[in-house]
C-alpha positions as CSV (number, residue, x, y, z in Angstrom):
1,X,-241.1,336.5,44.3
2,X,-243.6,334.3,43.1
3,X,-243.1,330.4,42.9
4,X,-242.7,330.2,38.8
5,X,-239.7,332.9,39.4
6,X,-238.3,330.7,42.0
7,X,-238.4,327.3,40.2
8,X,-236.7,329.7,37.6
9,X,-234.0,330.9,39.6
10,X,-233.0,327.4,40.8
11,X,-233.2,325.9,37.3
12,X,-230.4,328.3,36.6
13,X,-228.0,327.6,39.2
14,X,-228.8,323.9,38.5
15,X,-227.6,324.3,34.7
16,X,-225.1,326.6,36.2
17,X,-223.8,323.9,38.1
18,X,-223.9,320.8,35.7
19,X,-222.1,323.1,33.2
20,X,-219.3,324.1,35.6
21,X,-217.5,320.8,34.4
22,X,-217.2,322.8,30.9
23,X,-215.8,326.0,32.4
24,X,-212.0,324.2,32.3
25,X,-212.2,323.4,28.6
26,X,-213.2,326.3,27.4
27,X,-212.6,330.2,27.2
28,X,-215.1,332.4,28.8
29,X,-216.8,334.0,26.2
30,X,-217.1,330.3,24.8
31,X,-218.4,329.2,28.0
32,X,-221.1,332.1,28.5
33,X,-222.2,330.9,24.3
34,X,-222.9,327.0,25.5
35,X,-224.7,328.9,28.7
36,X,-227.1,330.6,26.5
37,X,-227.7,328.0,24.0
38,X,-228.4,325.4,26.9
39,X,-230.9,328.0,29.1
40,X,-232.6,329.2,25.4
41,X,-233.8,325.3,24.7
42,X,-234.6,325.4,28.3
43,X,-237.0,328.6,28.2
44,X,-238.4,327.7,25.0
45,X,-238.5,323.8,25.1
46,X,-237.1,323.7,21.0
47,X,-233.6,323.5,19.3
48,X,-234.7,325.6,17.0
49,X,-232.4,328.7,16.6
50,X,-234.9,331.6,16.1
51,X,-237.1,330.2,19.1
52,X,-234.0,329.8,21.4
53,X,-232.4,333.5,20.1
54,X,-236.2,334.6,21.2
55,X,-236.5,333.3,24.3
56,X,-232.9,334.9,25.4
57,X,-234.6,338.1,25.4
58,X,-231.4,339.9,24.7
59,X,-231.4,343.5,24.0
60,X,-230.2,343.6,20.9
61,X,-232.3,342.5,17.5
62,X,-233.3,338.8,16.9
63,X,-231.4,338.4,14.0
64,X,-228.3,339.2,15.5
65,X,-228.5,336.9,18.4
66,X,-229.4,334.3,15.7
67,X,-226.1,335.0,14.0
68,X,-224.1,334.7,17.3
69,X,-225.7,331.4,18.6
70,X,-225.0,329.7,15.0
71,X,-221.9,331.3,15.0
72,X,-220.5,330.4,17.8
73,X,-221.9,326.5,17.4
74,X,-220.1,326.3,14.2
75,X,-216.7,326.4,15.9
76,X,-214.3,323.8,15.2
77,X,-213.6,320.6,17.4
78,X,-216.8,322.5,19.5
79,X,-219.0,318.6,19.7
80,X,-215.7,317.0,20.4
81,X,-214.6,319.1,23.0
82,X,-218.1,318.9,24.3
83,X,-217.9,315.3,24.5
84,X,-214.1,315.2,25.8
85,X,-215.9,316.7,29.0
86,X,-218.5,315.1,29.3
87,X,-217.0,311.8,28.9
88,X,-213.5,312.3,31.6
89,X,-213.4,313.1,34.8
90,X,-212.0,316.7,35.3
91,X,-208.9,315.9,36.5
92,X,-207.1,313.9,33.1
């Protein structure tokens, strides 16, 4: 394993680890979604959707990873629950 695969691999269980402190609040499949959408503007260093659906690299077509991410970010209450978590400790 070369050392780009290794910073990699530990950049993901960092993220893994701040965004623990979500898992709580959210269901899983919600939880795997802000996952994604937080390692995609990782890998490809934009918040733009098609360049974060891109550098996923999910098997299945761009397009409908596009419609998932944007889907899944237009849930209701999803920025204030965000926020809610970020702002208390996990405990209250």
């Amino acid at each position: 394993m070369d050392s780009k695969s290794k910073l990699r691999k530990v950049l993901q269980v960092k993220l893994h680890q701040f965004l623990n402190k979500f898992r709580h609040a959210f269901s899983l499949p919600e939880y795997k979604n802000i996952f994604d959408i937080c390692l995609g503007i990782a890998k490809s260093q934009s918040v733009i959707g098609n360049r974060i659906a891109q550098s996923l690299g999910e098997s299945i077509s761009l397009k409908k990873t596009c419609e998932r991410l944007y889907l899944n970010l237009r849930r209701e209450n999803l920025g204030e629950r965000l926020q809610d978590c970020q702002c208390k400790p996990k405990g209250k």
